[in-house]
C-alpha positions as CSV (number, residue, x, y, z in Angstrom):
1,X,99.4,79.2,83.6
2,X,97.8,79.1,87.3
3,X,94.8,76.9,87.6
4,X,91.5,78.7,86.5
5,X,89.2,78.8,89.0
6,X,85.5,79.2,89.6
7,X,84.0,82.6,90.9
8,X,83.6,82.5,94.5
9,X,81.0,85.0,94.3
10,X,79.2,86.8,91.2
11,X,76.9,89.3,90.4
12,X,74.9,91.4,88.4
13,X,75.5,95.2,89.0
14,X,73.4,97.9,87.5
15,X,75.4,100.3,86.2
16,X,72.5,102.5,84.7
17,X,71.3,103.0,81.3
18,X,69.2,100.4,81.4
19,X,72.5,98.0,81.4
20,X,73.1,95.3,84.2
21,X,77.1,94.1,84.1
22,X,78.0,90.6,85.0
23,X,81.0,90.1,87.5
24,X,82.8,87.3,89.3
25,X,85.6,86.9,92.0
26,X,87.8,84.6,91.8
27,X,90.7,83.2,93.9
28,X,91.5,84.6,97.3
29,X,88.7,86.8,98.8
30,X,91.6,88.1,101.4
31,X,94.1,88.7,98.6
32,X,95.3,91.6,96.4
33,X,92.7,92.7,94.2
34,X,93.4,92.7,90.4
35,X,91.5,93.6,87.7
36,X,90.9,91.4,84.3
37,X,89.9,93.8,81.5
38,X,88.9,91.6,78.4
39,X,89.5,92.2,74.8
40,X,87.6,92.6,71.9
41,X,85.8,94.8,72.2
42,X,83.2,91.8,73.6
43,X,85.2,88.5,73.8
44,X,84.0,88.5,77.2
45,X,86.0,87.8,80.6
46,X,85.2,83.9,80.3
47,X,83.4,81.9,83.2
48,X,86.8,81.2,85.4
49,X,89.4,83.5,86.8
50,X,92.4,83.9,84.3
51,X,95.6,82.1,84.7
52,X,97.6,84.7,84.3
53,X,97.2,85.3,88.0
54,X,98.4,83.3,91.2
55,X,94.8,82.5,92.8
56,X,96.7,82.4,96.4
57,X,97.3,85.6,96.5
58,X,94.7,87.7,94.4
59,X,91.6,88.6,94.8
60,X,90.5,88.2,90.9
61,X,87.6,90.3,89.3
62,X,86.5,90.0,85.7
63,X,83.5,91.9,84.5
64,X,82.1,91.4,81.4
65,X,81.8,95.1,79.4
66,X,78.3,96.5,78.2
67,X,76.5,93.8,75.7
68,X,78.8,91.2,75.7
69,X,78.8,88.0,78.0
70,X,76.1,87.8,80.3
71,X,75.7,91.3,80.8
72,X,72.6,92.6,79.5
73,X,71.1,93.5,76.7
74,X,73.3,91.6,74.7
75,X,74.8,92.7,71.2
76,X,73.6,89.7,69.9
77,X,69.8,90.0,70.2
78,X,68.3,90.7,66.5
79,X,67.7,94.8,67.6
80,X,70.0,96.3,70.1
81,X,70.8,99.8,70.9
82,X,74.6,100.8,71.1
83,X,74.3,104.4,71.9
84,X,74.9,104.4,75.5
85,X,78.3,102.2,75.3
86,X,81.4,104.1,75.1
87,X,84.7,104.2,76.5
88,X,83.2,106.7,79.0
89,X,80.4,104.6,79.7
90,X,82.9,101.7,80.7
91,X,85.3,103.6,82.8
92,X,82.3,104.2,84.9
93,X,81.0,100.9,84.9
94,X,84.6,100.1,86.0
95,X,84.3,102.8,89.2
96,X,81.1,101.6,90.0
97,X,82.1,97.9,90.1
98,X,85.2,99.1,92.4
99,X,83.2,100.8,94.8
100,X,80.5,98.3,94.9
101,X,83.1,95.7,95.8
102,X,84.3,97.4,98.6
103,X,87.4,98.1,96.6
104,X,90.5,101.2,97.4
105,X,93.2,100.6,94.8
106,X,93.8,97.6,92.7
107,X,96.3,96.4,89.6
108,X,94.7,96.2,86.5
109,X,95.8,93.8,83.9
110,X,94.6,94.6,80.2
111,X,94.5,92.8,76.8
112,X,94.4,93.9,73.2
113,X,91.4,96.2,73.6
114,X,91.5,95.7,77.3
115,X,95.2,97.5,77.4
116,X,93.6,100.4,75.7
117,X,90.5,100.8,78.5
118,X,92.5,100.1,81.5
119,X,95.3,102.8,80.5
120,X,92.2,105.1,80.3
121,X,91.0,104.0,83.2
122,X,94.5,104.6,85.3
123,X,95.1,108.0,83.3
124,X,91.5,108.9,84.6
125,X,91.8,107.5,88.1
126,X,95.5,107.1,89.4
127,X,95.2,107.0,92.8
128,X,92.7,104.0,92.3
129,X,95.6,102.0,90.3
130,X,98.2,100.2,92.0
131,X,100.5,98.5,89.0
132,X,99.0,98.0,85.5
133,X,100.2,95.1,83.4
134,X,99.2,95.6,79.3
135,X,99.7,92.9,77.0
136,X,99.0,92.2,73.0
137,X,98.9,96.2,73.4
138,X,96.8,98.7,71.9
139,X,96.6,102.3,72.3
140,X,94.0,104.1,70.8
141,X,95.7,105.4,67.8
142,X,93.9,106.2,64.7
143,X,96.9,104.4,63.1
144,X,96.1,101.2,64.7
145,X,92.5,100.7,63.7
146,X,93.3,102.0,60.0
147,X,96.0,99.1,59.8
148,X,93.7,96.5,60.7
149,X,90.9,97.5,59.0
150,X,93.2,98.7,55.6
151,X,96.9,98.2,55.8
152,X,96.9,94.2,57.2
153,X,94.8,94.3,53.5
154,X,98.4,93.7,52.1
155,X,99.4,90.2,54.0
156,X,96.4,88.6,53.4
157,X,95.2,89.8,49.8
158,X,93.1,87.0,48.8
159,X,91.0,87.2,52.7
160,X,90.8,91.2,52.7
161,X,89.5,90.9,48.7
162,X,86.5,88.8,50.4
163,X,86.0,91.4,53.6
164,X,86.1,94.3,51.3
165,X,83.7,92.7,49.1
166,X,80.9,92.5,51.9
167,X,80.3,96.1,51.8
168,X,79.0,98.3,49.2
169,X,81.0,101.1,49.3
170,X,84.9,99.9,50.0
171,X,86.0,103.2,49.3
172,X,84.6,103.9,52.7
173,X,85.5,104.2,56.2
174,X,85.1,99.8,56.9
175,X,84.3,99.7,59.7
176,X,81.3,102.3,59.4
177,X,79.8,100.6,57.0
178,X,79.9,96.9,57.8
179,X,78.6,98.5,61.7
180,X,75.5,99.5,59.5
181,X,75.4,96.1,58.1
182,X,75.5,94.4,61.4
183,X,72.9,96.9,62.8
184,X,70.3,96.1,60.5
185,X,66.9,94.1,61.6
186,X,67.2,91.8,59.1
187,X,68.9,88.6,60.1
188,X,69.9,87.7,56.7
189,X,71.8,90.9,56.4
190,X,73.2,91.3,60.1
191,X,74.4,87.4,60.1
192,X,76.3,87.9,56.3
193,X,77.8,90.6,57.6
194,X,78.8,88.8,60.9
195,X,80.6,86.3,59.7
196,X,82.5,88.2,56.6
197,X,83.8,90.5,59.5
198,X,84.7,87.2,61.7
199,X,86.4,85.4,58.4
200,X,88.6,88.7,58.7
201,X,89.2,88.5,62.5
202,X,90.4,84.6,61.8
203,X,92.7,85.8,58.9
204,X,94.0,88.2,60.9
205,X,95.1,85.9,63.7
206,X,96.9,83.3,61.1
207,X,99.4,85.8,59.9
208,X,102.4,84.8,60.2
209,X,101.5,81.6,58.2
210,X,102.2,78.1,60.2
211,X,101.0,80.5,63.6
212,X,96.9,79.4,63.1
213,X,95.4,80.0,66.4
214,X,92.7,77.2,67.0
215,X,89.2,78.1,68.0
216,X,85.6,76.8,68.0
217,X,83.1,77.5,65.1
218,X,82.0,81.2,66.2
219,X,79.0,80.5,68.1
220,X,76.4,82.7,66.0
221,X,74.9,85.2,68.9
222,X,78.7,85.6,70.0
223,X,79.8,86.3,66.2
224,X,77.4,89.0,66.5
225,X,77.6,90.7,69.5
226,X,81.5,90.8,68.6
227,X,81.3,92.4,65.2
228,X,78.6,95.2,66.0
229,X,80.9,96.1,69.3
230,X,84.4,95.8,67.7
231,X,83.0,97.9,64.6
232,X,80.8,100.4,67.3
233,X,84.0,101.0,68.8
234,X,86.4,101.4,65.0
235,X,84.3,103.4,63.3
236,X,84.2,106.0,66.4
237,X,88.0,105.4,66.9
238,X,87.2,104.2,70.8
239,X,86.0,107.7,71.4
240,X,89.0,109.0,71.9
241,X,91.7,111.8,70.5
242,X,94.1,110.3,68.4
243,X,97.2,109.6,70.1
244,X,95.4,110.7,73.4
245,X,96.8,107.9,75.8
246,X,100.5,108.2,74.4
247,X,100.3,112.1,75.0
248,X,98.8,111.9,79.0
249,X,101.0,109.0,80.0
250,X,103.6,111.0,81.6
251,X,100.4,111.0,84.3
252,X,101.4,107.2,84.5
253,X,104.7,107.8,86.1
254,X,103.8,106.7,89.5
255,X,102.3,103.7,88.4
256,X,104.5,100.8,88.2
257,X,104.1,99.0,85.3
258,X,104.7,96.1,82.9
259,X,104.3,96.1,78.8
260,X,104.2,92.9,77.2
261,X,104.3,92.3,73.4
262,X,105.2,89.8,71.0
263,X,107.5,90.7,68.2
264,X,105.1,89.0,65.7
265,X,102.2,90.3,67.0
266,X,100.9,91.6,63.6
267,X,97.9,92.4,64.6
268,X,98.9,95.2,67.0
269,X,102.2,96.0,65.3
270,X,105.3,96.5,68.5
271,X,105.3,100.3,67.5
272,X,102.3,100.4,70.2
273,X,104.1,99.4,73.0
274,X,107.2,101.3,72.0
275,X,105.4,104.3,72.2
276,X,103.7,104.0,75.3
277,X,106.8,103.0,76.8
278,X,108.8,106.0,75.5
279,X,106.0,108.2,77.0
280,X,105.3,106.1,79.9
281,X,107.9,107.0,82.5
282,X,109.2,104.0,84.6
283,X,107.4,101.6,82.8
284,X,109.1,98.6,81.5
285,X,108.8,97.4,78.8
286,X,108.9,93.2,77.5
287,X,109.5,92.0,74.0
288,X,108.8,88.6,73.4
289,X,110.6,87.6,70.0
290,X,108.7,84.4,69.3
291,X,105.0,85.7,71.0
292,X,102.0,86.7,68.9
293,X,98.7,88.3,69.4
294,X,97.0,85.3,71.0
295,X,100.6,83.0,72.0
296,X,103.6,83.1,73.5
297,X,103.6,85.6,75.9
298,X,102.0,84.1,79.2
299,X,105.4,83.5,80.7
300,X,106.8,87.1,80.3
301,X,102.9,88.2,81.8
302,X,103.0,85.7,84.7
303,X,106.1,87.0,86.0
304,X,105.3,90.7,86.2
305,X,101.5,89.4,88.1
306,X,104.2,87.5,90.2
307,X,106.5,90.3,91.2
308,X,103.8,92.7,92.0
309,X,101.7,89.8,94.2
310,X,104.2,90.8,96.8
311,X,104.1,94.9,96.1
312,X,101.8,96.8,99.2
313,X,98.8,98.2,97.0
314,X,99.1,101.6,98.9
């Protein structure tokens, strides 16, 4: 990985709605800009530029999406109000942050979640897009939240008994109904149900066995914000059409492009990528045998941000 720097500059830019969305740049100001579009949704975009770029040469902006990070409000206040954060709502945040930084065309580099907003983002704006890398990839599929929220039940019987056990209704859609759990006022219901969906997230991330991926305690306010916006974004299927970004990528085909994805990547199964790639014309795809949804798969990433360091961005 490339050293991870401090922002150079920062900011908070009203997007509207009454939201205000933290940014940083990172790296070199004269560079080629890239984009960092975080996970989650709400892990946040961190407080130094990713390594997954070479500093030397790009000019790195993260953002933090609605609610999460240190844009504001934040999920993880006692009351929030979700209503005006979307997938729309973030491709325009994402526009407005381009233009406010002066901005004509950059690459944009997505994980997990973030590979599913910034192929929206380059399907809606192509001539804004210059090369998109995707890694741990999602696409939007119906399919994809149903396995992780139903069909992962099967690898991890003894951790999905406990997550379907914090809601009343299992027979329900999940991720509806723990969303209404989270979004009660009362603390002792919105932090039970916080953590029952987090104990899920971490037994997610352990399969396959002797593959645990190491974090810190989940910081309570961050534990929050996370589970309201990953289930606000489930249990409306990322507002999007099933199969929506597979079926519009042929508008892709003049984007060059890099998919990365470990073959044990459970959590976001390699079908994804294959079928993005299949619909994706001149996009190449990466399968890392040993790589997983959090490890494995920097070097593969680091040498597609590498190759296109060099490319003109018009």
């Amino acid at each position: 990985m490339y050293p991870q720097l401090e922002p150079y500059d920062h900011g908070m830019l009203d997007v509207g709605d009454g939201h205000s969305v933290y940014w940083m740049a990172c790296g070199n100001p004269d560079g080629k800009p890239a984009l960092y579009v975080h996970g989650g949704p709400g892990s946040g975009c961190g407080t130094r530029s990713p390594g997954q770029f070479d500093p030397a040469v790009y000019r790195i902006v993260s953002f933090d999406q609605r609610n999460c990070g240190r844009s504001t409000p934040h999920a993880g206040e006692p009351v929030v109000d979700l209503s005006t954060n979307t997938t729309d709502h973030l491709i325009r945040d994402m526009e407005r942050l381009r233009e406010h930084l002066g901005i004509d065309r950059w690459l944009l580099f997505g994980v997990s979640w973030g590979s599913v907003l910034s192929l929206t983002y380059a399907l809606r704006h192509p001539e804004r897009v210059s090369e998109l890398v995707v890694t741990a990839v999602a696409t939007g599929r119906h399919c994809e939240v149903e396995w992780l929220i139903r069909g992962f039940g099967g690898l991890a019987p003894e951790a999905y008994e406990r997550f379907l056990a914090g809601v009343p209704d299992p027979g329900e859609d999940i991720s509806a109904a723990y969303h209404r759990l989270l979004m009660d006022p009362d603390p002792a219901v919105h932090r039970r149900a916080a953590e029952a969906w987090c104990a899920w997230e971490d037994a997610i991330a352990t399969i396959p066995p002797g593959r645990d991926v190491e974090h810190e305690p989940w910081e309570p306010r961050f534990q929050l914000a996370f589970a309201r916006l990953v289930t606000h974004y489930f249990s409306n299927r990322c507002w999007l059409a099933d199969d929506e970004l597979a079926r519009k990528a042929h508008v892709l085909k003049d984007i060059p492009g890099v998919i990365v994805h470990g073959r044990l990547d459970l959590g976001a199964l390699s079908g994804n990528p294959w079928v993005l790639h299949n619909a994706w014309q001149g996009s190449e795809l990466v399968i890392v045998e040993n790589g997983t949804h959090a490890t494995g798969t920097a070097e593969a990433v680091i040498a597609a941000t590498d190759r296109f360091a060099t490319s003109p961005v018009s």
